[in-house]
N, C-alpha and C positions, 0 to 999 in steps of 0.2 A: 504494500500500500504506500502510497506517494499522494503526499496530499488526499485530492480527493478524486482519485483514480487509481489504477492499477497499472503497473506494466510487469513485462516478463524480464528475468533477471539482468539477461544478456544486455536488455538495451537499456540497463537502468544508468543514468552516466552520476549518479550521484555514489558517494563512498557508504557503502551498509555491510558491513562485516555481522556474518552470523555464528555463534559456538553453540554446537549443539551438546545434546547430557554427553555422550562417548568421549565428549571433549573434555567438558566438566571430571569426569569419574577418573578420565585417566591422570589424573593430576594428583590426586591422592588426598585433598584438598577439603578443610571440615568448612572451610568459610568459601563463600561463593566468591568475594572479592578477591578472594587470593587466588583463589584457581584461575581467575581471567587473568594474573599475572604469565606476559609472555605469548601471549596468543593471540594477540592482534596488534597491528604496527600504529604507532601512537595512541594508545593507550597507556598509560603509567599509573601503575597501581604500585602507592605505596605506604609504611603501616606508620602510623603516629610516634610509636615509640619501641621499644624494643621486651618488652613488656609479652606476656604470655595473653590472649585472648582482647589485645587493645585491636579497635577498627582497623579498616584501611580508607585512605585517599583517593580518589580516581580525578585522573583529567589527561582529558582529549586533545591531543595536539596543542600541549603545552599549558601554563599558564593563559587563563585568555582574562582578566582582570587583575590589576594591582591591589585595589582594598577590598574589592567584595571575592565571593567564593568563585572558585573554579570547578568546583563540581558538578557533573551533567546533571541531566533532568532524566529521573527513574523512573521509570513506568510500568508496575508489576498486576499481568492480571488485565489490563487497561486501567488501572489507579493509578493516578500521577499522586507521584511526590512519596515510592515507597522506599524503604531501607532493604540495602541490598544485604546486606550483613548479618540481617535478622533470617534469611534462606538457606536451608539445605542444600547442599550445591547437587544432590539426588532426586531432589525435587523439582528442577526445574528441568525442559523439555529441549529449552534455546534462549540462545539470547539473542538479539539482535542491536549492532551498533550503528545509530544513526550518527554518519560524521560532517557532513556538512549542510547544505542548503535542505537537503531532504527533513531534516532535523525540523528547522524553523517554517518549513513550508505547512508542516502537520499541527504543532505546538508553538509556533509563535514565538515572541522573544521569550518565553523559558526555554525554547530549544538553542538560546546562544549558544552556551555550552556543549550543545553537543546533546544525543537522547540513548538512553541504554534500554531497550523494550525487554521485558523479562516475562513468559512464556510459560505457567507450571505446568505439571502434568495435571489432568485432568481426567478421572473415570469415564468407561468403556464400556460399551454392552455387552454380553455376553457371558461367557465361563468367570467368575471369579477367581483371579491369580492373586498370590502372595509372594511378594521378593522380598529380599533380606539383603541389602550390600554392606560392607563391614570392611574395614583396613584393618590391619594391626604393624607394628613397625618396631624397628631398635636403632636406637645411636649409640655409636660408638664412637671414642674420644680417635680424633686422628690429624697427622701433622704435630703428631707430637715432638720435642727439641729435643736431640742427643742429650741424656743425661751419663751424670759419672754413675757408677756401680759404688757400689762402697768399697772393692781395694782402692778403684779409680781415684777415690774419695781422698783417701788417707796418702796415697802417694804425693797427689797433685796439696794436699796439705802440708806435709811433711818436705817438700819441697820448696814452697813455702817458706815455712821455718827455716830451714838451711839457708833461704836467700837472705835472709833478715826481718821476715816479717816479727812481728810481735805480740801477732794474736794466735796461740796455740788453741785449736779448739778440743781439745784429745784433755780434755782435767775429768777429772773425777771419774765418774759413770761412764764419758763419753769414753774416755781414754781403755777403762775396761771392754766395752764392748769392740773397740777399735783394735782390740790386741784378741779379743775370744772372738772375734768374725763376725758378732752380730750386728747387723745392718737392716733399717726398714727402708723396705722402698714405700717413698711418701707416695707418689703418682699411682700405685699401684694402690694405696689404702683410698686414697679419695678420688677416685675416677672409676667408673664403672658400667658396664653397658647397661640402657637404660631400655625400658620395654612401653 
């Protein structure tokens, strides 16, 4: 839809990027605005802070206002003005990104910005089916920095020493464990693959 007509894809000359769910899912993706990250060419989706569960940002071919917001005009369902962040990125069918003229021709100056049409899945007649999608995932610590071992330890200490330093760290405790072999590896107590 364009305005208030139709036309067929090929001769549409306006920019309308569509992601449909295959797109969405394969991302792996619990928030919808993060899963559009990367999949469409001027789109910039980025998150507020670095923070577990903080929103994201969107805008379309750049900043387009210095004081007011740059973020498009959502339209979830045909309800203008919905939050994209509050969707199941499973939930939805497609998206479609309205990036230029096409935008404004349909929505008017809310579509400055640019327009994100969002698409849910919608019940069917027929057999009743039940789907289940579900990720599960692990991190693991990597790029980790060459560390010393603990002879590595004591050598590059004791060498040290020999040069003139003046901070022996081998007193008490440390010095017993340093001479009976016992050594903790710290990276190994507080790093852990996470599920």
């Amino acid at each position: 839809m364009v305005g208030y007509g139709t036309v067929k894809k090929r001769d549409l000359t306006g920019s309308v990027k569509t992601v449909d769910n295959s797109t969405l899912k394969a991302t792996g993706q619990y928030s919808t605005v993060s899963a559009l990250r990367g999949q469409t060419a001027g789109v910039n989706v980025t998150q507020n802070s670095g923070k577990l569960g903080t929103d994201y940002n969107i805008e379309i071919r750049g900043m387009n206002s210095i004081g007011k917001s740059s973020s498009p005009l959502v339209v979830i369902d045909g309800v203008i003005g919905g939050d994209m962040n509050a969707i199941n990125p499973t939930d939805i069918e497609r998206i479609d990104i309205l990036k230029d003229v096409s935008a404004t021709a349909i929505y008017g100056s809310r579509g400055s910005n640019e327009v994100i049409i969002v698409t849910t899945k919608s019940g069917q007649s027929g057999r009743t089916t039940v789907t289940y999608d579900g990720t599960v995932g692990f991190t693991t610590p990597s790029n980790l920095p060459r560390m010393f071992n603990g002879p590595e330890y004591v050598a590059y200490a004791k060498e040290a020493i020999n040069g003139g330093s003046n901070h022996d760290p081998f007193i008490g405790r440390e010095k017993e464990n340093a001479e009976n072999g016992n050594f903790t590896d710290w990276l190994d107590y507080t790093l852990q693959n996470g599920f």
